[in-house]
C-alpha positions in Angstrom: -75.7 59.6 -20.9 -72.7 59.7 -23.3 -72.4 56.7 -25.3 -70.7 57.9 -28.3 -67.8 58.9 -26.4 -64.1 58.1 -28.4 -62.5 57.5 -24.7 -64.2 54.6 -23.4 -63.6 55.7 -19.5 -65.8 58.3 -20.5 -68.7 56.5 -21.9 -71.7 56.7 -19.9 -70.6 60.1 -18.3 -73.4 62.9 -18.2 -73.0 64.9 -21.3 -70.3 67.8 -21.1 -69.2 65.9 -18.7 -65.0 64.3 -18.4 -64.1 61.7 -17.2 -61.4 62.8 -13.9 -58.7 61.6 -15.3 -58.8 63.1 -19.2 -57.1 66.6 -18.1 -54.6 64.6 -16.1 -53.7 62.9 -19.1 -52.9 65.4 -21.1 -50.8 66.8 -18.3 -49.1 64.4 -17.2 -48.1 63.0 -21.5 -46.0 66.2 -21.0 -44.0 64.8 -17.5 -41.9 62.8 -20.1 -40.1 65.5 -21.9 -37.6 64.9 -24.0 -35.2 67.4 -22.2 -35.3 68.1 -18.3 -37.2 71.3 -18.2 -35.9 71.5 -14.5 -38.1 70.7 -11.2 -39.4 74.2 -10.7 -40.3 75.0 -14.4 -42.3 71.0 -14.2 -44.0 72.4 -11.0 -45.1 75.6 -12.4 -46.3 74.0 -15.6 -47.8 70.9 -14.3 -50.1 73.3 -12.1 -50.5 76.2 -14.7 -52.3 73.1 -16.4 -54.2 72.3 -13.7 -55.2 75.9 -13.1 -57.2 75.4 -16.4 -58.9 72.3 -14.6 -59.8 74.3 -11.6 -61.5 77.1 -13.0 -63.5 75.4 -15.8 -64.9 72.4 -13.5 -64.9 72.9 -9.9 -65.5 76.8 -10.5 -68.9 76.4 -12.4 -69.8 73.4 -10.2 -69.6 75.1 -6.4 -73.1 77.2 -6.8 -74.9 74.6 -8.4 -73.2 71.8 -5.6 -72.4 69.1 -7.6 -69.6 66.7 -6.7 -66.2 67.3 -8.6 -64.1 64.1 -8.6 -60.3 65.0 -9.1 -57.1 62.2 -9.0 -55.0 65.0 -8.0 -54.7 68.3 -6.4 -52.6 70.5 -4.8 -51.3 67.8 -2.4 -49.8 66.2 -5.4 -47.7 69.3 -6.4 -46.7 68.9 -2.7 -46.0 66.0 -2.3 -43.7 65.2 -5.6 -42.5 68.4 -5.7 -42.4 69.6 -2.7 -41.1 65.7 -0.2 -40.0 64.0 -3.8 -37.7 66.7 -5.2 -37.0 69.2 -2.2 -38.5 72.2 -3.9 -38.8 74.9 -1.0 -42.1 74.6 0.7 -43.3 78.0 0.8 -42.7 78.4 -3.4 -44.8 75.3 -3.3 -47.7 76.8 -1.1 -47.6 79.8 -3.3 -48.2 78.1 -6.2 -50.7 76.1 -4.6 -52.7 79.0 -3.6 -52.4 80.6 -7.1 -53.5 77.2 -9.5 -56.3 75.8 -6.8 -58.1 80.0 -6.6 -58.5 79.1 -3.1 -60.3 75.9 -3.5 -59.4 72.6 -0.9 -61.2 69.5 -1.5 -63.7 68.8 1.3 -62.1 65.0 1.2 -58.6 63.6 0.0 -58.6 59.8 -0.2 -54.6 58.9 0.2 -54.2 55.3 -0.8 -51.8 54.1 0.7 -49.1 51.1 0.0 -45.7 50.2 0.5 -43.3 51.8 -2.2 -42.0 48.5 -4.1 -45.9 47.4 -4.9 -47.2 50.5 -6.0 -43.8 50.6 -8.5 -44.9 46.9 -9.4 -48.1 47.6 -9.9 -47.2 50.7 -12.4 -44.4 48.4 -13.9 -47.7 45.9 -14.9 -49.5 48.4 -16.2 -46.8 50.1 -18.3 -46.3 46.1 -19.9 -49.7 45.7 -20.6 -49.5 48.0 -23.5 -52.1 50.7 -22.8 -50.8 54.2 -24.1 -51.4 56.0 -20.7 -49.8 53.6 -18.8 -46.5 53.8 -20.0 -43.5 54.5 -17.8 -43.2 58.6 -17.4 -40.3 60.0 -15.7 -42.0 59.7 -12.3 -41.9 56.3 -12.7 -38.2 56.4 -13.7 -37.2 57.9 -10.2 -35.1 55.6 -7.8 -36.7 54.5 -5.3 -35.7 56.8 -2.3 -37.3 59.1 -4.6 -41.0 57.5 -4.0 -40.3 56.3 -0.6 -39.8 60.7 -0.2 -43.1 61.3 -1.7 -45.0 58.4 0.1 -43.9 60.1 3.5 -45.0 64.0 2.0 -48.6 62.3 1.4 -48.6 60.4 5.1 -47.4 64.3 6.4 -49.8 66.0 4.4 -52.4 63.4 5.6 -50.9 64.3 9.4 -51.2 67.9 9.3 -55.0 68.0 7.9 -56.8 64.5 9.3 -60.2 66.0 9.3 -59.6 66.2 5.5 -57.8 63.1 4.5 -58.7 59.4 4.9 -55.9 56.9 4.3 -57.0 53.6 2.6 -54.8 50.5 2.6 -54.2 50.3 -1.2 -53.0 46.9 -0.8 -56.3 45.7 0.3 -58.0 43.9 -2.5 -60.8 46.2 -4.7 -63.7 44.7 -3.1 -62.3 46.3 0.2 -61.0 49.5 -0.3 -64.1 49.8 -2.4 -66.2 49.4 0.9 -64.1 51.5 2.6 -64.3 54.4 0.1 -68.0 54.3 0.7 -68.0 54.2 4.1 -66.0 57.5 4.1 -68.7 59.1 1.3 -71.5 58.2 3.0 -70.2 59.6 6.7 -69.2 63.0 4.5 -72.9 62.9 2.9 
């Protein structure tokens, strides 16, 4: 186990291993640039980063089976590009198809909460001071603008149910915490 580690979220992790979020980091530090690259330029290089992510983790891990725990996927390229800015769905599964190499998660946990608390909730975050949690353009959209994505995960969710589970992220921890491993276990 990784002790050492400079990233704290990362201490204790298997060695070699990352922690989920580290790539995500790094791609989403470049959602705040400091001229509008336009929407389909950000889709294309938000998943040509996340193509990198694919290959070198869930690639290696499929013969051997292990697990590959990811915050987002290709329903996140959906659903903000895609339902948030109105990108043209097909362009969107096409660029899907290319960045995932055919790969779907087996399970997509959507947490799900009204609009206003998850924009409170990264507001809170953002004033606590942590670097990663400061305010990126995402967080910047109006509201009607996270209200669209919101209903792209709840259609995403629609289409595919044997693949998504929805968890009331307004539920305290302890509860969608239970819930979480309810789903994992019934999947095991």
């Amino acid at each position: 186990m990784r002790q050492d580690h400079p990233d704290p979220a990362c201490r204790g992790l298997a060695p070699g291993a990352r922690h989920p979020r580290s790539c995500d980091r790094r791609t989403r530090g470049n959602a705040a640039w400091p001229e509008d690259p336009g929407d389909s330029a950000q889709s294309g290089i938000l998943r040509h980063r996340r193509r990198g992510g694919t290959s070198s983790v869930c690639r290696r891990s499929r013969p051997t089976r292990r697990w590959v725990l990811c915050d987002r996927f290709s329903d996140a390229t959906s659903a903000y590009q895609g339902f948030g800015r109105g990108l043209d769905a097909g362009f969107i599964r096409t660029l899907n198809a290319f960045s995932a190499q055919a790969l779907k998660p087996d399970l997509t946990f959507l947490f799900d909460l009204p609009v206003e608390v998850g924009l409170a909730r990264a507001e809170k975050r953002a004033a606590g001071g942590r670097p990663e949690a400061a305010e990126d353009r995402f967080e910047r959209e109006e509201r009607t603008f996270h209200g669209r994505i919101r209903e792209g995960y709840l259609s995403l969710a629609a289409e595919e149910p044997e693949r998504f589970r929805i968890i009331n992220g307004a539920a305290d921890v302890e509860t969608v915490r239970r819930e979480v491993c309810r789903h994992l276990t019934a999947l095991l």
